[in-house]
N, C-alpha and C positions, 0 to 999 in steps of 0.2 A: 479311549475312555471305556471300553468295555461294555461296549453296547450287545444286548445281546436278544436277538430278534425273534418277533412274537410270532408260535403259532400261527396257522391262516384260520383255526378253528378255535381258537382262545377266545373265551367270554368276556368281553366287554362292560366292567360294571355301567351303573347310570344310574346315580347316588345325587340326591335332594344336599345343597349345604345344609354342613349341620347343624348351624346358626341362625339364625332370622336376620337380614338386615338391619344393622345397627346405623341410625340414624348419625351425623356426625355435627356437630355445629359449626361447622364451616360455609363460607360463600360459594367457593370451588374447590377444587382438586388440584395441588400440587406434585407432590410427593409421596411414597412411602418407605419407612426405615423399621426393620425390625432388630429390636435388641433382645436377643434371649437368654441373656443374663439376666437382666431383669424380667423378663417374662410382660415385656411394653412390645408395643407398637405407636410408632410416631406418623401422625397424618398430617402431611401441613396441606393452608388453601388455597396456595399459588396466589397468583399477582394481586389481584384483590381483596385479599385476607391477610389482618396481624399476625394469626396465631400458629399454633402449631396444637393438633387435640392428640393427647395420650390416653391409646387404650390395652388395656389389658389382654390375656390369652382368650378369652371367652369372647374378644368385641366390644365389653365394654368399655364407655370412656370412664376415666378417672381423673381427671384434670386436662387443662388447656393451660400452656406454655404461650405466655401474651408478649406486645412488645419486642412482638416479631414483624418489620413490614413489610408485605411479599412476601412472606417465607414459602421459599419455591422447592428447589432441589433439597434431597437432604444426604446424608453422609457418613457413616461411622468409621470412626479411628480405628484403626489396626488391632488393637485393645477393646473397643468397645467402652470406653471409659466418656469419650465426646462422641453427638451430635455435631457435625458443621451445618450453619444451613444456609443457605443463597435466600440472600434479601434482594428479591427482583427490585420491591419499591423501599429501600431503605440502604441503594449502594453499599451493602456491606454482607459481611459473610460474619453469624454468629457463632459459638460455640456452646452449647450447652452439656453440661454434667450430668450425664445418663442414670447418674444415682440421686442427686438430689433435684433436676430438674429446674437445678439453677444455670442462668447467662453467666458464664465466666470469662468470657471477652467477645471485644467484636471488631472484626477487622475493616477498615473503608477499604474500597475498591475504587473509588473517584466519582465523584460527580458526574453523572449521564453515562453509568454505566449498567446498571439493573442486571447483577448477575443470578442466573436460571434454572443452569441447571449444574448439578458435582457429578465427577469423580476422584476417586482415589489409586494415587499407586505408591506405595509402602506409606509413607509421612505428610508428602504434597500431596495436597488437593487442588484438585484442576476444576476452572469453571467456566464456563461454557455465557458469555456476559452483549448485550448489546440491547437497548432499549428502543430501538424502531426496527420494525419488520419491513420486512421487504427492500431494506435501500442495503445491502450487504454491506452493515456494519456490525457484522454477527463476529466477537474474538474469543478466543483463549485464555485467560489467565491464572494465574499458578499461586497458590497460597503456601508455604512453608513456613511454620509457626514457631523452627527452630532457626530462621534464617535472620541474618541482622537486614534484611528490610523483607520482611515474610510478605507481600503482594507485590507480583509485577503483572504488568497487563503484554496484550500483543504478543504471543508466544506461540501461534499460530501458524509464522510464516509468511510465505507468500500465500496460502490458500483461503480463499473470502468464502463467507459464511453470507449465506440472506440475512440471518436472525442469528439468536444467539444458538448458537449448537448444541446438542443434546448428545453427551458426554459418557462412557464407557467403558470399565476400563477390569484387567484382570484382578484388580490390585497389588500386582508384584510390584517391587522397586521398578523393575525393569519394562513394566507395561506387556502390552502395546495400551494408547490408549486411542480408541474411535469416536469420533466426530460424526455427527452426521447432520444434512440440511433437511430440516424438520417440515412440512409440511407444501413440499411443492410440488410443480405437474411434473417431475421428474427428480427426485430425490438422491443425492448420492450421498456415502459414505468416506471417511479419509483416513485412514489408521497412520498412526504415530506412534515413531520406536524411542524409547524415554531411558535416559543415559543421563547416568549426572544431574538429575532434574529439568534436562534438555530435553525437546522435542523435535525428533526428524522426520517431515514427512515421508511416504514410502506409498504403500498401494492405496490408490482410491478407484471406485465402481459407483456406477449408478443404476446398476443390476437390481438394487434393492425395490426400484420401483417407485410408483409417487403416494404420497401423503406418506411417509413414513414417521411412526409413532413410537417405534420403542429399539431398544437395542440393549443384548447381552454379551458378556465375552465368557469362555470358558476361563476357570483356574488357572492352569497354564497358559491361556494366551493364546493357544491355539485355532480357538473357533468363535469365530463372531454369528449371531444371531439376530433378525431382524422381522421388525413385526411393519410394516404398510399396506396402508388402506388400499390402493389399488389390486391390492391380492387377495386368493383366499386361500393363504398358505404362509406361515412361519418359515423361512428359509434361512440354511445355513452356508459360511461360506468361510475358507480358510484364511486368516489374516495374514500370512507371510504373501499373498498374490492375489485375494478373495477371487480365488475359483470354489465353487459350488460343492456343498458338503451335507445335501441332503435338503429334504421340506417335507415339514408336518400338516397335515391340512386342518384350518380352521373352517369357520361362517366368512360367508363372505364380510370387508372389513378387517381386519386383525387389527388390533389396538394393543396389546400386552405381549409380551414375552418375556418369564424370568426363569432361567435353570438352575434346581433343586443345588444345594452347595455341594454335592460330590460328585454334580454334574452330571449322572445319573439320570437325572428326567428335566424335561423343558417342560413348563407349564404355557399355555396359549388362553388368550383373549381375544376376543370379537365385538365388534358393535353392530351385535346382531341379535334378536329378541326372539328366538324361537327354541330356546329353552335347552340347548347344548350349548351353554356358553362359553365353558372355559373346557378343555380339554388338554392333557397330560398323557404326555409320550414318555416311553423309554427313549434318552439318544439314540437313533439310528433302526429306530422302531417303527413299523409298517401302519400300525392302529392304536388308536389310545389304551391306553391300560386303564383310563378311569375320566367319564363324561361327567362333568357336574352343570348340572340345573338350576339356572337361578333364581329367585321370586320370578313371577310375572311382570315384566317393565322392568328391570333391570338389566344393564349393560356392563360389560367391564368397563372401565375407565383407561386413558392411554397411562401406560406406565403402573396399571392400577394393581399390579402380581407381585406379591413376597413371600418366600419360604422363610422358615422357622430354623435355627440350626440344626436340629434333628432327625426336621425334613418329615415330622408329623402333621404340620398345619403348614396349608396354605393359606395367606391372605387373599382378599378378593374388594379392592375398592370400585365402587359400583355407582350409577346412576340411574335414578329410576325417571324416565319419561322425560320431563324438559324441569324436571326440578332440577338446579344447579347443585343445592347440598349431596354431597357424598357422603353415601352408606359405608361401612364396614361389613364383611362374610366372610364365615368362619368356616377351613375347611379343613374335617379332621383326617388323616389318615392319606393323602391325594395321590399318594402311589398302592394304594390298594384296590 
């Protein structure tokens, strides 16, 4: 990927966002999607919340997308044309029209299923579905919107989930896509090679450590990246065998991890309050290229990191103190 490594005397910036916290009207935090086509960002409030709030390049909102329930994961089409979005409390996965902000269908997933969290690899969207924690009834299921029966559930395998799985994927037709069991004293990962719309398992690790919160794959497929709580480090590791491929050091915590889309730079989160909060490496880079500062009481949120297609703004959904509403920050420039 061309990683190309920093000086031991290169400056450090340590740049204020450049937005104020944007308050968001939601209960919680689910997701984030950005479409830069439109120049939106989609925030939906996870299990307890109908909606989905759309805001603009600056943070602002400009509408809320309702009649969404649970709207948990979220998802863009290959095109950029749909929204999918995993209705944890509404067994079904929507579609919404990125241009007009309209529901243009919505698929059931079954009754007692509460799908969680997406991804995508070229057309099928994969979703990560089970409604009680902890008795591993956590599955897989596959959404293909060109197929004569577009949901089937149980795609998974032999390999059991606690909860529902939190879901990752390069977006090629061909994947890989990763699984991982989401917040336990011992957290593993499971990569899946995707053929046909089929899924084989292949390497899985629990290298990743416990509470694990976030997960990225590179472009090609070749690098999975992983953010848990028991660390204080962003680590990387190779999907064909997840042997070890590097670690960026956060706050202790790490809650986020999302890589710039020419994979170029990993951006990090912490749920840590001491005012280096998100911090952005070059891949295979020694020290950040750039510390950002968040208000006072403010945290990243798990999953709470989006680049911009240009790779000029980073997103930053945040939480400040023990209020559950999620903020939106805005940050210009995060490789500079």
């Amino acid at each position: 990927m061309g990683a190309v490594a920093l000086a031991a005397a290169a400056a450090v910036a340590v740049v204020p966002a450049a937005s104020a916290a944007q308050r968001l009207p939601l209960s919680g935090f689910g997701d984030i999607a950005v479409d830069s086509a439109h120049q939106r960002v989609f925030v939906s409030g996870g299990a307890s919340s109908n909606g989905i709030v759309v805001a603009d390049f600056s943070g602002r909102v400009r509408s809320t997308i309702q009649n969404q329930p649970g709207a948990d994961g979220l998802e863009l089409s290959a095109d950029g044309t749909r929204l999918y979005v995993a209705l944890s409390a509404g067994d079904g996965i929507s579609v919404i029209d990125t241009s007009t902000l309209a529901e243009t269908a919505r698929y059931s997933t079954g009754a007692g299923t509460c799908p969680t969290h997406l991804a995508r690899t070229g057309g099928v969207v994969w979703f990560g579905y089970g409604c009680v924690d902890g008795n591993w009834s956590g599955k897989i299921g596959r959404l293909d919107p060109a197929a004569g029966q577009p949901v089937q559930g149980e795609q998974q395998g032999a390999v059991r989930f606690q909860r529902a799985p939190l879901l990752a994927s390069s977006n090629a037709d061909t994947g890989p896509l990763v699984a991982g069991q989401l917040s336990l004293s011992q957290s593993s990962v499971q990569v899946y090679t995707v053929s046909g719309g089929t899924l084989t398992a292949s390497a899985t690790t629990d290298a990743v450590g416990a509470g694990l919160t976030d997960l990225d794959v590179t472009p090609d497929g070749a690098t999975l990246f992983s953010a848990a709580g028991s660390r204080d480090r962003v680590e990387a590791f190779a999907t064909a065998d997840l042997a070890r491929r590097g670690a960026y050091a956060t706050r202790p915590r790490p809650s986020a991890v999302s890589l710039s889309p020419d994979a170029a730079y990993v951006a990090t989160g912490a749920l840590t309050t001491d005012g280096n909060d998100v911090l952005v490496y070059e891949v295979g880079g020694a020290t950040p290229v750039n510390t950002v500062a968040l208000d006072s009481g403010e945290t990243v949120q798990p999953r709470g990191l989006a680049w911009s297609a240009d790779q000029r703004t980073l997103f930053v959904v945040t939480r400040h103190n023990n209020d559950p509403e999620p903020r939106l920050e805005v940050e210009r420039y995060p490789t500079d």
